[in-house]
N, C-alpha and C positions, 0 to 999 in steps of 0.2 A: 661189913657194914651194909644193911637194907637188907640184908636175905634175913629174915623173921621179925623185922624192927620195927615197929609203926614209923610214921610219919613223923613225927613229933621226935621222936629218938632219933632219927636221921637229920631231922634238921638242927638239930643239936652240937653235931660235929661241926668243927670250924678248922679245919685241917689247910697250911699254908703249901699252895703251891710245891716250892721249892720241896717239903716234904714228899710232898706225891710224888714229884716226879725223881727225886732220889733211891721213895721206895720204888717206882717201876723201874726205873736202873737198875738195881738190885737186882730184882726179880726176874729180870730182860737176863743177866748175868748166870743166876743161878740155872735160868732155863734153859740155856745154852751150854754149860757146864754138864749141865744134867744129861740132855739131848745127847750130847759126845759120846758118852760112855754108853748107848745103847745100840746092839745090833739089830740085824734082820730076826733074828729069834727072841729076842727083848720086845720086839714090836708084836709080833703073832704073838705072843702069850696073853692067854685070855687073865684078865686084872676080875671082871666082874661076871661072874656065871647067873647072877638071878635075871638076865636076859634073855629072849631067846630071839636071835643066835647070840650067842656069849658076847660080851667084848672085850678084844682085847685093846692091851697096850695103843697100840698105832692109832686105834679109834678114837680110844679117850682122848688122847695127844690132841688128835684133831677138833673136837671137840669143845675141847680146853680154849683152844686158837679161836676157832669159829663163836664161841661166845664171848670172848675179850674182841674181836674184829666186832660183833654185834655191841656190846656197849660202846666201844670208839664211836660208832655210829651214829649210837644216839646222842653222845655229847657234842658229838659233832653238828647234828641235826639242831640240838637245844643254843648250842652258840650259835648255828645262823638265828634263829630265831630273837635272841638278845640282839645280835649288830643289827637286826630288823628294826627293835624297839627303840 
């Protein structure tokens, strides 16, 4: 949702709480799940070569983390702003 969707199409979803945050449960769950099962050689494996230097695994990981911490932020940032109003 938002990554290619106008404005208008985004503001269109009316998604309940309790939704959301069952799906990040979920997700939080599966990540962790996932995460276990990989080694030190799971992580050095390069996942994407049209980079250069390559990237691997480990990177993307982090990546992945660093921009969900980036959005947290901004919703975070956007509710101070509303308890402002």
């Amino acid at each position: 949702m938002g990554y290619g969707h106008s404005p208008d199409e985004v503001a269109q979803v009316d998604a309940p709480a309790d939704v959301l945050l069952g799906y990040a449960d979920a997700v939080e769950r599966a990540a962790r799940a996932y995460l276990a099962t990989l080694s030190d050689d799971d992580l050095d494996a390069v996942v994407d070569d049209d980079w250069d230097p390559p990237v691997t695994r480990g990177a993307r990981l982090v990546s992945v983390v660093a921009d969900a911490f980036e959005h947290a932020g901004q919703a975070a940032f956007l509710r101070g702003l509303l308890d402002r109003s």
